[in-house]
N, C-alpha and C positions, 0 to 999 in steps of 0.2 A: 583402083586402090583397094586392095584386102584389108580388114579390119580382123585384128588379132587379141585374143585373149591368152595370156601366159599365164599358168596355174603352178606354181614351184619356181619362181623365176633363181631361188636360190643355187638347187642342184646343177650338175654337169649338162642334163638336158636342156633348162632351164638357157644358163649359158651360152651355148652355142644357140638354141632356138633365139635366142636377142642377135647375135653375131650372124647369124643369117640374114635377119633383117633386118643388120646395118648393110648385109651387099647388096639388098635390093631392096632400097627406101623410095624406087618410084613405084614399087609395084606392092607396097607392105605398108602397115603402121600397128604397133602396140597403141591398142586401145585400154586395156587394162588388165592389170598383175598382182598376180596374187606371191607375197612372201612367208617366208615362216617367221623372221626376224629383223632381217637386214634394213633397218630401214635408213641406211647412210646411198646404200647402190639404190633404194628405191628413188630418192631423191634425186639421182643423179637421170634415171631413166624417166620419169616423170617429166624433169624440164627438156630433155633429149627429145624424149616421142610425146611430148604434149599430152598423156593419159588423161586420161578420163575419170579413172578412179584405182585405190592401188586396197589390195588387202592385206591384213598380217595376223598371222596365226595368234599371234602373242601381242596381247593389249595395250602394254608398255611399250611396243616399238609404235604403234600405229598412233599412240599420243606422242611420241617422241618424234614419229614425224609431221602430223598437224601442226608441232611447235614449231619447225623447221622450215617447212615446206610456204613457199613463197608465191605460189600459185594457187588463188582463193576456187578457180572451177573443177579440183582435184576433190572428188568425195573418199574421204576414208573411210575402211572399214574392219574390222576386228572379230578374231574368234572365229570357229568352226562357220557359223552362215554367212562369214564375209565370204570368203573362198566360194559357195554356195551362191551367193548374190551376184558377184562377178561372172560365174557361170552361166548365169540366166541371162544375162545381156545380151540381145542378138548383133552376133558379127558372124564374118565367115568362117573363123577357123578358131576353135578352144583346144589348147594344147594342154591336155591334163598330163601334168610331169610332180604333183602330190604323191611323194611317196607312201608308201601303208593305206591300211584300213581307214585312214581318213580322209585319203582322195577319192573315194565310190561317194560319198554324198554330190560332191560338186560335180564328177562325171554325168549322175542322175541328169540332175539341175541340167545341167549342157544339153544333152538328149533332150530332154523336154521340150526344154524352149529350140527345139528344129536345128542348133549348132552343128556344124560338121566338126569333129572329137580329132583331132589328133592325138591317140592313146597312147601313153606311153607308163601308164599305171597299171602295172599288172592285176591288182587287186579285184581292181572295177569287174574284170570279165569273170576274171576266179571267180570273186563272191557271188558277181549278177549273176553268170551264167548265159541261157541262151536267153534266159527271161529280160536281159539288159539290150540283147540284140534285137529280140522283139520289139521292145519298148522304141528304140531307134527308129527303125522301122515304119511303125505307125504318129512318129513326130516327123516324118521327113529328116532323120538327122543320119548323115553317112561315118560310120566311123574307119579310120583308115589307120591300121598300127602303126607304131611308131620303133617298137622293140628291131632291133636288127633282123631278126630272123624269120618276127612273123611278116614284118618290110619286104624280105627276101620272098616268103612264099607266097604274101598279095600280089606283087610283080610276075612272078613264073604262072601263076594262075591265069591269068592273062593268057598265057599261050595257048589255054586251050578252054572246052567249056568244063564246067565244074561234076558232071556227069561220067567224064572221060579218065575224071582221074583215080589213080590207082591208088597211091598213099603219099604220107608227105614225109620229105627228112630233115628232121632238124637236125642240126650241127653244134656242138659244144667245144671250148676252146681246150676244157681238161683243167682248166683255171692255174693254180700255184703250186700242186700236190697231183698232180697226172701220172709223174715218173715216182711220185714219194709211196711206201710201203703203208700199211695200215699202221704199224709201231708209228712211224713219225706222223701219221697224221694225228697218231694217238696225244701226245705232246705238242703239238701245235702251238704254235703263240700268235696271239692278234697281227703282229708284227708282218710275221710268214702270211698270214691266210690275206693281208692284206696287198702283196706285192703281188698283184694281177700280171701276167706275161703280155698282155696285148690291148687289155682295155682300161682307159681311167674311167671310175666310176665312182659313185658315192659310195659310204660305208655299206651298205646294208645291199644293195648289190654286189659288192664286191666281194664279202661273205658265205652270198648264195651261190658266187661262182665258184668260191672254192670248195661248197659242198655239193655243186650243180644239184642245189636245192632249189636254181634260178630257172635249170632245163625242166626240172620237175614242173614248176607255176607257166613256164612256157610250153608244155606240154598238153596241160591243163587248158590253156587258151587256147593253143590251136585248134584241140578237139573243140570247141566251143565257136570258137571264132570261124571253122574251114567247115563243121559240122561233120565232122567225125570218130569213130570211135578209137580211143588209144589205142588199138590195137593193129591201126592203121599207119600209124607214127612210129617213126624209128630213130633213134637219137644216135648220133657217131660223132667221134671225137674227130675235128680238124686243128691240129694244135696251130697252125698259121692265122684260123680266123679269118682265113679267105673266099671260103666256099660260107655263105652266111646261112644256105637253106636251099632246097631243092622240092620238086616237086614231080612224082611219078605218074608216068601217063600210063592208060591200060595197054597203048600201042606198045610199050615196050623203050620209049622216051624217056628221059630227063631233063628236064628243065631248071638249070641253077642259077641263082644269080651272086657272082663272084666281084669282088673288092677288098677296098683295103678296110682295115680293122679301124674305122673312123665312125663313129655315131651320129655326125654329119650327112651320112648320105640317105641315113633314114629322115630325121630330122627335116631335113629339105625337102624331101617329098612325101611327109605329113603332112607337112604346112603347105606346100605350090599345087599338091594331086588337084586333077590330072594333070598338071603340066610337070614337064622339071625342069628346075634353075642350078645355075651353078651353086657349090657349095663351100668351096675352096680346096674341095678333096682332089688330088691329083688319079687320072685314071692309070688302073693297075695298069702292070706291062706287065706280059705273058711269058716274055723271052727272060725278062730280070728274073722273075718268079720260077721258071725252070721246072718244078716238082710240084705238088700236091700230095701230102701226108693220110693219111685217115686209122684211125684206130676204133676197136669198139671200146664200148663203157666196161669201166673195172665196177659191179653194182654190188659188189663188195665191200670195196672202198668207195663207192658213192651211193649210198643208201635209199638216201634222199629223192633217187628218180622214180624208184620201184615204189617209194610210198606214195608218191603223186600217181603213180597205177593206178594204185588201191584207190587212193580217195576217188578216182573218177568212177573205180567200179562201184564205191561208195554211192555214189553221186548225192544227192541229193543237199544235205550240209559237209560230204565229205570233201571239196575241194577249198572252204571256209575254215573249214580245221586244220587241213592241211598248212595253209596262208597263215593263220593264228598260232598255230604252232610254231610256226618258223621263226617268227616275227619274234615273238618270246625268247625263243633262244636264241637267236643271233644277239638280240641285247644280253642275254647273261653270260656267252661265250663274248661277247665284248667288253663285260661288266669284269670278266674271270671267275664268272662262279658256273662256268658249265663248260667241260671241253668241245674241240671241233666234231667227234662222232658223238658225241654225246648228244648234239640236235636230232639227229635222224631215230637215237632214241626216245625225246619228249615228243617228236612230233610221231612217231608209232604208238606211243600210250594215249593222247592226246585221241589220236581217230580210232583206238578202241574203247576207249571210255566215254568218249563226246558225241559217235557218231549218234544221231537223229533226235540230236536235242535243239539243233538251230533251223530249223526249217521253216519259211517263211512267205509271204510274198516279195515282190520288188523292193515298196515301198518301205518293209520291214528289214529289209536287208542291213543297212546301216547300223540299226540297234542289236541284228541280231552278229553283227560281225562284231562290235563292243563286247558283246555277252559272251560271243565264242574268244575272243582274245582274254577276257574276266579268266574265264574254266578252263586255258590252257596255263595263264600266272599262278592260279592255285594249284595244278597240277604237279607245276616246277614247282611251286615250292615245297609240295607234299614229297615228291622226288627229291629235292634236297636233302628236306629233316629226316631221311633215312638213312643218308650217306655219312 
């Protein structure tokens, strides 16, 4: 029996990682979950998988359900170090699915305590860097992505050693605005940027995929995470979302790993690596599928990728800026107080104005990922009261 830690049980990851391990409850158990609010489903998965202890971001829901909750050997916890605290529990598998800058504390926390990470927070790696992989490293803690892509290119790596390989390809879907003109993405409305063609996601993912501002942060991680330089990485458009990622051998090889557009299949083997379990995803067929598409990036109309270049050529607080930036303006393009290309301009002011003011160690990262999200809100706002 695996013992599981759920970090975001709120989100779409969230979700299905629970729905996995209702198909295999002889080989699984939620040991304990971290929410942002929910505490009606907390209650409901608590008497389900017997937890151990449940977190919530927000204080009022975590007293709302100590009222409720009918089981006296459930510990509650509240606020930024419950998530933290949960973390640190040793089980086999911490699925960190905390979306933003406030899931790198509790990813920390997981690493430390020897956890094997199920990553599915982009932030953790962006901000850590390789300094998060190191830290891994000497806790015994294995981390194994969770993102579709980097899923895809952990598996193809496999095929050969890490010495052999030539570069890697990530794959972007083109999101809601692929075939749209720079005019229409000019006017965009939440509405449009929110109708994803292939994937359900939460807000703020779904966002980045329509300014693959998401390929950019995945970008960023792979050099991090495969240890290599951007300039190794080549990003193409597959509007099917079939082809998830590929990876080139010096031989002259590629190695891709191809399915359907389901979040599931990474999901599943975060959680069972090295094994794999079913998922309920049906496997593609070759013959139905027929074709395979591919297009290059319009970086014109996706801006967004070329400035996660930069930040990496940046390096140092530049792929924190980069993240802090985004994060900023996707809430005020959701708020309406900033259009769809209008991100890709606060996050290019953002990393010339901020670049080597966050730099830190590990342990500092946290505060200083608060302090770089602080100095991109004033930015915007300073950009506003111009306008």
């Amino acid at each position: 029996m695996r013992l599981v830690t759920i970090l975001g049980a709120s989100g779409s990851i969230g979700k299905n990682a629970i729905e996995f391990l209702r198909l295999h409850r002889k080989d699984f158990t939620l040991c304990n979950v971290a929410f942002k609010a929910d505490w009606q489903t907390a209650l409901q998965l608590c008497a389900e998988f017997n937890c151990r202890a449940v977190s919530f971001a927000d204080p009022i829901a975590a007293e709302t359900f100590a009222i409720h909750c009918r089981q006296a050997d459930v510990s509650v916890l509240s606020g930024p170090e419950g998530a933290v605290e949960l973390a640190s529990e040793p089980v086999d598998v911490v699925l960190a699915a905390i979306s933003g800058s406030s899931g790198l504390a509790p990813v920390l926390a997981a690493v430390r305590a020897g956890n094997r990470v199920a990553l599915a927070n982009k932030e953790a790696l962006v901000c850590g860097g390789t300094a998060l992989l190191d830290l891994a490293r000497s806790n015994g803690s294995t981390i194994i992505p969770v993102d579709s892509e980097h899923s895809a290119m952990y598996q193809c790596l496999l095929a050969g050693n890490r010495h052999e390989v030539g570069s890697l390809l990530l794959t972007a879907s083109g999101g809601p605005f692929r075939t749209s003109t720079i005019g229409e993405m000019r006017v965009a409305t939440r509405e449009q940027a929110m109708n994803h063609p292939n994937w359900s996601m939460g807000v703020k993912n779904t966002i980045d995929s329509a300014t693959l501002a998401n390929k950019g942060l995945e970008l960023i991680e792979a050099a991090y995470f495969f240890q290599c330089d951007e300039s190794d990485i080549d990003v193409v458009i597959n509007p099917s979302s079939i082809l998830h990622s590929a990876v080139c051998f010096r031989d002259g090889s590629m190695v891709a790993q191809l399915g359907r557009p389901d979040m599931r299949v990474a999901i599943g083997y975060g959680l069972s690596w090295p094994d794999r379990l079913t998922t309920g995803v049906e496997t593609l067929s070759l013959s139905d599928l027929r074709r395979l598409d591919f297009e290059d990036v319009d970086l014109e109309k996706f801006r967004c990728l070329s400035l996660a270049r930069s930040a990496l050529r940046i390096a140092g607080d530049g792929p924190m800026l980069f993240n802090a930036a985004n994060e900023v303006a996707v809430a005020a393009f959701m708020s309406g107080r900033l259009g769809l290309l209008d991100i890709a301009g606060l996050i290019e002011e953002c990393l010339e104005q901020g670049a080597g003011r966050f730099t830190g160690s590990l342990d500092e990262t946290p505060a200083l990922a608060a302090e770089a999200m602080h100095f991109c809100r004033s930015e915007f706002e300073a950009m506003a009261d111009l306008v």
